[in-house]
ZALUMRO-168236 format. One line per field, with one value per atom (N, C-alpha, C, CB): residue number from 1; residue in one letter; atom name; y, x, z. Coordinates in Angstrom, 2 decimals. Glycine has a CB too. Example, Ala and Ser with C-alpha at 12.3 -4.5 7.8 and 13.67 -1.06 7.14 Angstrom:
<nodes>
resi	c(1;1;1;1;2;2;2;2)
resn	c(A;A;A;A;S;S;S;S)
name	c(N;CA;C;CB;N;CA;C;CB)
Y	c(-5.69;-4.50;-3.30;-4.47;-2.25;-1.06;0.03;-0.60)
X	c(13.19;12.30;13.20;11.31;12.85;13.67;12.90;14.08)
Z	c(7.80;7.80;7.80;9.05;7.08;7.14;7.87;5.72)
</nodes>
This chain:
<nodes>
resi	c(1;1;1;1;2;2;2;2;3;3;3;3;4;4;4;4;5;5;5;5;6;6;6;6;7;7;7;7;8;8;8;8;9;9;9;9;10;10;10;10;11;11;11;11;12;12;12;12;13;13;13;13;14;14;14;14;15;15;15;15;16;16;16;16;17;17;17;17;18;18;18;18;19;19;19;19;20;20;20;20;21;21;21;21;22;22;22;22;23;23;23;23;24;24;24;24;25;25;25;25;26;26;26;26;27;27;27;27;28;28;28;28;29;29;29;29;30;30;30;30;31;31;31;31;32;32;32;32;33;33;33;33;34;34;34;34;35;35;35;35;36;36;36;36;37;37;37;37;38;38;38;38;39;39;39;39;40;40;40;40;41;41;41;41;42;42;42;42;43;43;43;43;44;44;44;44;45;45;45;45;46;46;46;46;47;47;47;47;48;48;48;48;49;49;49;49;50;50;50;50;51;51;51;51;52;52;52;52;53;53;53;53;54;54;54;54;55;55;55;55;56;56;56;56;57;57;57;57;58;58;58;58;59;59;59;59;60;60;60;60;61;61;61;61;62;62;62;62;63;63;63;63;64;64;64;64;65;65;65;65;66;66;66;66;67;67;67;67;68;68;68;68;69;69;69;69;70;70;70;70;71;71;71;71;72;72;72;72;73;73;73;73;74;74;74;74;75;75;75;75;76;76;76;76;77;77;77;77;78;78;78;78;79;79;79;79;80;80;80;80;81;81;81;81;82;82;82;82;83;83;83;83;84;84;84;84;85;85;85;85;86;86;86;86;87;87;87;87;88;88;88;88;89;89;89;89;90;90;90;90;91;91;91;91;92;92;92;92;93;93;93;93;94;94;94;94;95;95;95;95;96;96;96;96;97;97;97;97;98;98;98;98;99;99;99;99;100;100;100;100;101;101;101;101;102;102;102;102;103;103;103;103)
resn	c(X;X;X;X;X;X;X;X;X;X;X;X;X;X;X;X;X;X;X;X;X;X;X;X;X;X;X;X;X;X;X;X;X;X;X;X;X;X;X;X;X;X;X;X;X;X;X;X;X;X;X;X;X;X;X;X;X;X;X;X;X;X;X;X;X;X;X;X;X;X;X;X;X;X;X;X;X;X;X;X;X;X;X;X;X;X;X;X;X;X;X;X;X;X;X;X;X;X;X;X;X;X;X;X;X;X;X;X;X;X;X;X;X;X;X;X;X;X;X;X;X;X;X;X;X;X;X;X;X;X;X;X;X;X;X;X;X;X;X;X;X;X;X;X;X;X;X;X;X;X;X;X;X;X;X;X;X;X;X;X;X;X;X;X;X;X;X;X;X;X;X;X;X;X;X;X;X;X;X;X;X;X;X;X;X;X;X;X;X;X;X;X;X;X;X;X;X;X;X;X;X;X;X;X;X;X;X;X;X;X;X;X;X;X;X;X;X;X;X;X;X;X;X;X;X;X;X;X;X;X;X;X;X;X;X;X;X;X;X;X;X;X;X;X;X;X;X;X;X;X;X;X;X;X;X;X;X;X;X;X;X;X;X;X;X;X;X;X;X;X;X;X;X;X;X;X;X;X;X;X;X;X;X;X;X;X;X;X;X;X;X;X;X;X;X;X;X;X;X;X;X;X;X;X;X;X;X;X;X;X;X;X;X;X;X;X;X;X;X;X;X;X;X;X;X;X;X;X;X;X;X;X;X;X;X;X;X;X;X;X;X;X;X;X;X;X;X;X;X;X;X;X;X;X;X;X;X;X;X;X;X;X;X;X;X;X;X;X;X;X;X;X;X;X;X;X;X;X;X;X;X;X;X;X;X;X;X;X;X;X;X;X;X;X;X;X;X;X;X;X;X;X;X;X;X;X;X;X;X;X;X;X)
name	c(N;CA;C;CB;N;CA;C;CB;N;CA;C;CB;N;CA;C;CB;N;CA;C;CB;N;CA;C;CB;N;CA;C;CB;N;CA;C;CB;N;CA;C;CB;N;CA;C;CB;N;CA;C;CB;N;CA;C;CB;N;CA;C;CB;N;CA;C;CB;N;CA;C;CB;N;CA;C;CB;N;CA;C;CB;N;CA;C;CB;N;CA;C;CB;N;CA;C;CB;N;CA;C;CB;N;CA;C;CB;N;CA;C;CB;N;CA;C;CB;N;CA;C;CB;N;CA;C;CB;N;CA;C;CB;N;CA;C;CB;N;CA;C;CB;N;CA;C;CB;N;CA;C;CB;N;CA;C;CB;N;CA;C;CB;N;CA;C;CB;N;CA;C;CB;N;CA;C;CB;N;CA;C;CB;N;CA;C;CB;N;CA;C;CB;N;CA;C;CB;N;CA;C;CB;N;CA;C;CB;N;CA;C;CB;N;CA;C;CB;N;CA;C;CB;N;CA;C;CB;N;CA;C;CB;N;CA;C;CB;N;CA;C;CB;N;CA;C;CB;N;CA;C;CB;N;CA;C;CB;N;CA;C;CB;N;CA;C;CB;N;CA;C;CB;N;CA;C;CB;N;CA;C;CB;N;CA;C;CB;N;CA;C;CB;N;CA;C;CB;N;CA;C;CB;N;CA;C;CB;N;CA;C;CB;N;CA;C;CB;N;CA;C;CB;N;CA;C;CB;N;CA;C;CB;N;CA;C;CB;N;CA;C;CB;N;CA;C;CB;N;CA;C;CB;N;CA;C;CB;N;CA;C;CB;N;CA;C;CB;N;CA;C;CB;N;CA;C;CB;N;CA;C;CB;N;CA;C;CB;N;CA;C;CB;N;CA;C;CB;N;CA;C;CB;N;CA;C;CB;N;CA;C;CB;N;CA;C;CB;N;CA;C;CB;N;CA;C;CB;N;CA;C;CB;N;CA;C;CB;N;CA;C;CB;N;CA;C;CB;N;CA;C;CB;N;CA;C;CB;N;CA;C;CB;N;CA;C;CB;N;CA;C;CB;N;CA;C;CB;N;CA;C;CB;N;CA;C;CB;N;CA;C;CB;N;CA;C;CB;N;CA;C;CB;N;CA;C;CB;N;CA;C;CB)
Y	c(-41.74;-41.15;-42.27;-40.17;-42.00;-43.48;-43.21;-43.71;-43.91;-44.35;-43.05;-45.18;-42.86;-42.09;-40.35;-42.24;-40.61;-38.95;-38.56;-38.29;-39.46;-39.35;-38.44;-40.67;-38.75;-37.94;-36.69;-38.49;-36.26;-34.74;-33.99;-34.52;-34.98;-34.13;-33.91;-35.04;-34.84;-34.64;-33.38;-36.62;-33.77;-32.06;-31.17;-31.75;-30.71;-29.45;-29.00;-29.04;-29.77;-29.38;-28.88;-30.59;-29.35;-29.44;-27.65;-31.15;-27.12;-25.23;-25.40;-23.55;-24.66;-24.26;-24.11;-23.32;-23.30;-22.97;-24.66;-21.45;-25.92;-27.30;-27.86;-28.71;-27.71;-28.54;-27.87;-28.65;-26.84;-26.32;-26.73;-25.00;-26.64;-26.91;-28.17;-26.84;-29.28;-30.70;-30.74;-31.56;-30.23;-30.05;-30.12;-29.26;-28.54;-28.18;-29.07;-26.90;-29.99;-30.57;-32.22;-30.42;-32.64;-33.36;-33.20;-33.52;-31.60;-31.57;-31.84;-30.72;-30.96;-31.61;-32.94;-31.44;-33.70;-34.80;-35.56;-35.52;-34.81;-35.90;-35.11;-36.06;-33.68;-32.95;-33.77;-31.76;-33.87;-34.63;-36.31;-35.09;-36.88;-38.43;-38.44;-39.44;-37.20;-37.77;-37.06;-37.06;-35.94;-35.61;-36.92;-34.34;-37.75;-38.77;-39.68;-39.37;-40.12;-40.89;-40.33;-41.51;-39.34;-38.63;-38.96;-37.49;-38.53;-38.56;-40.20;-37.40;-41.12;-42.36;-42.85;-43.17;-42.53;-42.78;-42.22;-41.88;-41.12;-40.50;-41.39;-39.16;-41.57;-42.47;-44.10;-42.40;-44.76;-45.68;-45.52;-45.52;-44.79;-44.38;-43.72;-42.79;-43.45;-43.09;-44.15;-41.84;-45.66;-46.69;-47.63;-47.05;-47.41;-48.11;-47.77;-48.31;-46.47;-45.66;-46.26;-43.41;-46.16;-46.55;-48.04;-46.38;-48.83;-49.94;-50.34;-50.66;-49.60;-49.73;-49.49;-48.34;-48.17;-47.57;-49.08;-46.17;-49.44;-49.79;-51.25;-49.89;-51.75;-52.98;-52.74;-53.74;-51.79;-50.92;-50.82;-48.61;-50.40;-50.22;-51.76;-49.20;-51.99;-53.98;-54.45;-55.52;-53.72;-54.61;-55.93;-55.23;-55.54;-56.93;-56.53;-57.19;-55.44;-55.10;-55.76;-52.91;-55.33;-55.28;-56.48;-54.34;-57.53;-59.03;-60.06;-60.02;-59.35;-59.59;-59.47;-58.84;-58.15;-57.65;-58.28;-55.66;-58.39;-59.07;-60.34;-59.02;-61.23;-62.61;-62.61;-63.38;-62.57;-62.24;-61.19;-61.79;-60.35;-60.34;-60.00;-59.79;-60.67;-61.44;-61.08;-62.79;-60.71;-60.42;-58.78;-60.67;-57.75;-56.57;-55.93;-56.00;-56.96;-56.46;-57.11;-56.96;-58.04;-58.85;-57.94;-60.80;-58.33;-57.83;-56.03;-58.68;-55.44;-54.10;-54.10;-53.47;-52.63;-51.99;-52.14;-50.53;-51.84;-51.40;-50.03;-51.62;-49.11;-47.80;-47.63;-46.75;-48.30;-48.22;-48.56;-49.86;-49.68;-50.36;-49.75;-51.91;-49.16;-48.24;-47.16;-47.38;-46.40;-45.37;-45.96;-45.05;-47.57;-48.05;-48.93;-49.18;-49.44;-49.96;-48.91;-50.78;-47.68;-46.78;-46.02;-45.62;-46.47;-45.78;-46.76;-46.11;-47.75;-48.91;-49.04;-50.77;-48.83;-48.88;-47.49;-49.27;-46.79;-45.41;-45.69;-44.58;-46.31;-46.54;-47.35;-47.22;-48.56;-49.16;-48.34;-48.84;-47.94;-46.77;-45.94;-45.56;-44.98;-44.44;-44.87;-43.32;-46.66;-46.90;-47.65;-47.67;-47.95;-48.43;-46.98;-49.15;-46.10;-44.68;-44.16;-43.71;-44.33;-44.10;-44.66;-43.76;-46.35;-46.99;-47.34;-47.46;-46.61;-46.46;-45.25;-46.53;-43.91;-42.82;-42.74;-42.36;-44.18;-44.04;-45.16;-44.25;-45.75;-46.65;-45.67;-47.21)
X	c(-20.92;-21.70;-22.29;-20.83;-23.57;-24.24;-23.84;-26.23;-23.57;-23.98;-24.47;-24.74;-26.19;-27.18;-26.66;-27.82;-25.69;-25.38;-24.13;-25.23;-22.89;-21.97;-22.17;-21.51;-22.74;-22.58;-23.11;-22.88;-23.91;-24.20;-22.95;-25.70;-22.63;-21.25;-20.11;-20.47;-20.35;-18.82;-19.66;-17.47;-20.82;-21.00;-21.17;-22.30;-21.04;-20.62;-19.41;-21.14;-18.64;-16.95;-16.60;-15.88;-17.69;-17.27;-17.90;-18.37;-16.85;-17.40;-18.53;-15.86;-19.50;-20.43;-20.41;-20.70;-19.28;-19.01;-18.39;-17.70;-17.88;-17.35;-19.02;-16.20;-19.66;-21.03;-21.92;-21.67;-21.79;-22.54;-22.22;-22.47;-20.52;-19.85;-20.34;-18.68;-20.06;-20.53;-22.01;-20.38;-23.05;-24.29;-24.46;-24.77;-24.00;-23.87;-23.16;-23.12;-22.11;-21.78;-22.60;-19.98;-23.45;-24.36;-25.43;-24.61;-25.99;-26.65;-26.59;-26.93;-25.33;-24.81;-24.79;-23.80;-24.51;-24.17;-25.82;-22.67;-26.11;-28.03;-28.63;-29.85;-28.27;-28.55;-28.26;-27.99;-26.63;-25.85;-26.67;-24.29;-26.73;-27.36;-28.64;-27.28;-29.65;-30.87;-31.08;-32.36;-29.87;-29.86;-29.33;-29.05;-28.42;-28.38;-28.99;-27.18;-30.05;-31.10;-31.89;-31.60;-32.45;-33.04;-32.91;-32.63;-31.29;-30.90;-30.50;-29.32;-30.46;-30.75;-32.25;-30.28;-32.74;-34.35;-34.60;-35.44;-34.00;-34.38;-34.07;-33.53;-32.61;-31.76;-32.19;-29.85;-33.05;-33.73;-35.23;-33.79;-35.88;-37.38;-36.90;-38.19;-35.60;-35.56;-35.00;-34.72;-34.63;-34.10;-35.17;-32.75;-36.06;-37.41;-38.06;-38.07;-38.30;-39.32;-38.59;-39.11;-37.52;-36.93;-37.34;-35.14;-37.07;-37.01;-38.70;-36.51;-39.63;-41.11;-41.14;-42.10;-40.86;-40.92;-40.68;-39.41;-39.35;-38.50;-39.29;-36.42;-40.29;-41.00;-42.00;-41.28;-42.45;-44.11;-43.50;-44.57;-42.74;-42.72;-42.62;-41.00;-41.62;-41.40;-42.87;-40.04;-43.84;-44.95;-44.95;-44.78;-43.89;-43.74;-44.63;-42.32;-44.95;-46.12;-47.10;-46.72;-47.47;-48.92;-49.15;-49.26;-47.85;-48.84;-48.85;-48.21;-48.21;-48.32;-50.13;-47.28;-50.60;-51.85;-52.89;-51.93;-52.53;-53.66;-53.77;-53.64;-52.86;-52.84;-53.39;-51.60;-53.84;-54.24;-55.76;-53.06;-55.87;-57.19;-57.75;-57.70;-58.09;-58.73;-60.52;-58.53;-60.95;-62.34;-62.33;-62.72;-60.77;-61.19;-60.87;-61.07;-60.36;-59.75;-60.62;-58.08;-61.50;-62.58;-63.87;-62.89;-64.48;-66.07;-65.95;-66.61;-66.72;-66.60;-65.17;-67.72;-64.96;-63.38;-63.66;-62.76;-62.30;-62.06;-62.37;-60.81;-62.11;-62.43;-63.95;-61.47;-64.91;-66.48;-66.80;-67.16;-66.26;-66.82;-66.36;-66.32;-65.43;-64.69;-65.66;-63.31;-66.58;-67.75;-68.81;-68.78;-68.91;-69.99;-69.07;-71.06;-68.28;-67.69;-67.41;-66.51;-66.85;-66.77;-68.20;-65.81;-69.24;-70.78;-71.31;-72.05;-70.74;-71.75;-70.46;-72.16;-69.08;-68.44;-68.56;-66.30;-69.11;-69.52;-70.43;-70.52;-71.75;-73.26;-72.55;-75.10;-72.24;-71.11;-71.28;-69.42;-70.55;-69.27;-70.11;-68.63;-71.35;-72.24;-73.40;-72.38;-73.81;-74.64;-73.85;-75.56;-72.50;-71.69;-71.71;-70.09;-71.31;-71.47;-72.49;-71.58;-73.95;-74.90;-75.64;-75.36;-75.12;-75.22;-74.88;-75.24;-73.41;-72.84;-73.19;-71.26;-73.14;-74.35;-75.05;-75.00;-76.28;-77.19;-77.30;-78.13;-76.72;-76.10;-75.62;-75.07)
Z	c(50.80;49.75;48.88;48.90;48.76;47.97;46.49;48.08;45.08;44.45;43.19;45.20;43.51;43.45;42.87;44.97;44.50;44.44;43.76;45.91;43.41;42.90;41.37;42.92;40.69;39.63;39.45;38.77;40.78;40.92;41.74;41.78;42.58;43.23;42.16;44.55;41.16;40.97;39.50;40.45;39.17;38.42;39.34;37.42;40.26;40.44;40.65;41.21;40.43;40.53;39.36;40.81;38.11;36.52;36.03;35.48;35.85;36.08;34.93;35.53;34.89;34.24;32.80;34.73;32.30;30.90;30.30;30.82;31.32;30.50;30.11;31.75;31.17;31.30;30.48;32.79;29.85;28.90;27.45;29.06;27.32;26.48;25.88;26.90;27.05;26.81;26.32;28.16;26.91;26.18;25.17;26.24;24.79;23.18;22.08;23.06;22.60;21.56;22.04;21.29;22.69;22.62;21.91;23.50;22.13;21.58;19.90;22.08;19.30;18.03;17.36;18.06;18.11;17.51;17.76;18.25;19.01;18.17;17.12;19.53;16.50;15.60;14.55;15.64;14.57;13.47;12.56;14.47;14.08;13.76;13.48;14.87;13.69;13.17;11.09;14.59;11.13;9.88;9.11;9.69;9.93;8.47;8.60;7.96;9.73;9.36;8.88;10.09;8.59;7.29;5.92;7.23;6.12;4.46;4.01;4.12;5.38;4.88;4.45;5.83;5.17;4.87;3.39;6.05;3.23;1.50;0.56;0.94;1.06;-0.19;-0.18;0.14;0.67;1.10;0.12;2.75;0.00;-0.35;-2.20;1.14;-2.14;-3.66;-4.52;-3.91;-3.92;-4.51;-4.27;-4.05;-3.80;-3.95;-4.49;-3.20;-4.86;-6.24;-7.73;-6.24;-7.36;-8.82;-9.01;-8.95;-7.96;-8.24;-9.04;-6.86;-8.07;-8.22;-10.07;-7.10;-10.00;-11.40;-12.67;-11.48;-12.02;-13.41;-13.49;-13.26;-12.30;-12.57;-13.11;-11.61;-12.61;-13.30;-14.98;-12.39;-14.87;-16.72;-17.68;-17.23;-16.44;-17.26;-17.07;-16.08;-16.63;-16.82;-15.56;-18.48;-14.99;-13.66;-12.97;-12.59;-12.47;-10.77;-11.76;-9.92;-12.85;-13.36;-13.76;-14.44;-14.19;-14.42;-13.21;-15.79;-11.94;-11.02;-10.63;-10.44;-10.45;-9.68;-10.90;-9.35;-11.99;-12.63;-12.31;-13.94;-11.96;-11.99;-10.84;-12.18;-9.42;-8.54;-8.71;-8.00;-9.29;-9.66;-10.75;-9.03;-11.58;-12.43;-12.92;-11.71;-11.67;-11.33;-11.92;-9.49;-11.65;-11.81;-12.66;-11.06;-13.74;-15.65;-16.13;-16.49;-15.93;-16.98;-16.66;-16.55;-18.22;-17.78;-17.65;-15.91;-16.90;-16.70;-16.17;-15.76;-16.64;-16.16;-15.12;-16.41;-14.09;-12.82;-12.51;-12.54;-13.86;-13.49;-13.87;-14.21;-13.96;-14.57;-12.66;-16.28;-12.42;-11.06;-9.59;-11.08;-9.85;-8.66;-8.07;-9.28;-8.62;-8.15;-6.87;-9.62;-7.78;-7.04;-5.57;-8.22;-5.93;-4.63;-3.92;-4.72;-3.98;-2.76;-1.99;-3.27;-3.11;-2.95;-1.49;-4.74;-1.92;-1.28;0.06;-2.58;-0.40;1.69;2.29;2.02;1.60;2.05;3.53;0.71;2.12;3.50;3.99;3.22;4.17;5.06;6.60;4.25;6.28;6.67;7.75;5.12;7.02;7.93;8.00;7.82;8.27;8.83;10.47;7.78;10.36;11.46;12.16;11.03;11.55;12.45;13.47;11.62;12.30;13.00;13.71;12.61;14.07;15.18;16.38;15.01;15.80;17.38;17.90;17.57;17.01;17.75;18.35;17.45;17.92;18.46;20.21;17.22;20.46;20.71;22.23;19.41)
</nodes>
């Protein structure tokens, strides 16, 4: 007997109601393990919000992103200049479209 076939012979010796049995509690336990990589992933994503939060308030993210750009707190706001930069990667946007359309 090769190899191959051994573990089908020896399930059919294994009565129906064990091999179901065994299923079902396979199936469980990958039920089991992907619920607590879930609830790790939560408890992962809710100690990073905090963390975000509690720098955002210290003002750390923000003298971070200013020091780095410089160009988009001077002069006009960021929120005055934000209309026109999405206006202008817009046409961008659908003149690349309508060249590969045409194309």
């Amino acid at each position: 007997m090769s190899h191959a076939k051994q573990p089908l012979a020896l399930a059919n010796h294994i009565p129906v109601t064990r091999r179901l049995g065994i299923l079902n509690r396979t199936n469980q336990f990958w039920t089991h393990r992907q619920k607590v990589e879930v609830a790790t992933i939560h408890a992962r994503l809710d100690r990073l919000t905090k963390k975000t939060l509690i720098r955002a308030c210290g003002s750390k993210l923000t003298a971070g992103w200013s020091a780095v750009n410089p160009d988009l707190i001077s002069g006009k706001s960021f929120a005055d200049t934000l209309p026109e930069k999405i206006e202008s990667e817009h046409e961008v946007h659908q003149k690349k479209h309508k060249e590969r359309k045409e194309a």
